[in-house]
N, C-alpha and C positions, 0 to 999 in steps of 0.2 A: 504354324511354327512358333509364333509368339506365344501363343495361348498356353502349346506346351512350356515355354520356357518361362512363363508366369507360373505356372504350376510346379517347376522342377526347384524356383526359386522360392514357394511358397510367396508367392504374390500375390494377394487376391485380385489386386485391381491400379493402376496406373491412369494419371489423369490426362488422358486424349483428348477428351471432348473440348470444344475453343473455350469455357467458362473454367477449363481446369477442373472439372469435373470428375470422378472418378468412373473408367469403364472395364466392365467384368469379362467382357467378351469384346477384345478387339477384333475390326475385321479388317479387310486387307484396304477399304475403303479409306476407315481414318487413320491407318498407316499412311497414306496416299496424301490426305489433305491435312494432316501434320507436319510430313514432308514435305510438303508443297515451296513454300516457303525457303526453302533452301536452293541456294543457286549458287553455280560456278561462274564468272567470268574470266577467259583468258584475254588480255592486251598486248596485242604484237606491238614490238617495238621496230626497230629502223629495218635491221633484222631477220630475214624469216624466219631463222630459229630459235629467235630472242623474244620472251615474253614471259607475262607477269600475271598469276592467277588469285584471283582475289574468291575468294568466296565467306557466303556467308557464317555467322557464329553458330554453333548449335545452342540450345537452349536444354535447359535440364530434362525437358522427357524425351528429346532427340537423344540424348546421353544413357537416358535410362532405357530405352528401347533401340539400342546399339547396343549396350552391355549385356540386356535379357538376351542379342539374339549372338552373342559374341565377336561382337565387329569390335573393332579399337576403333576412337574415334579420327587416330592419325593414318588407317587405313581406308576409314572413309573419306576425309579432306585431302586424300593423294589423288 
């Protein structure tokens, strides 16, 4: 799915690899360990229904590989 939307966008290549690297053919692999790194935490408060979710930042090719696959990124950190 990416691959297409690299190609639909005239993309040739997107820097996946961890040195920022530029990759031609992603695979669902370094999706996974790009991703990785992203985490939710909810903190219940006194509350059971009450609580606080922190998660972390995206980083610019989190952003750019949301956009190629048309995710908004305020639908992802919901």
């Amino acid at each position: 799915m990416l691959r297409r939307a690299m190609e639909k966008a005239n993309e040739g290549s997107i820097p996946l690899y961890p040195e920022g690297r530029a990759c031609l053919r992603p695979t669902t692999r370094q999706l996974i360990d790009v991703f990785e790194p992203i985490m939710r935490h909810p903190i219940h408060r006194a509350a059971p229904d009450e609580f606080e979710i922190f998660t972390r930042e995206l980083s610019p090719i989190h952003h750019t590989v949301l956009m190629l696959l048309g995710i908004s990124t305020t639908d992802y950190a919901a």
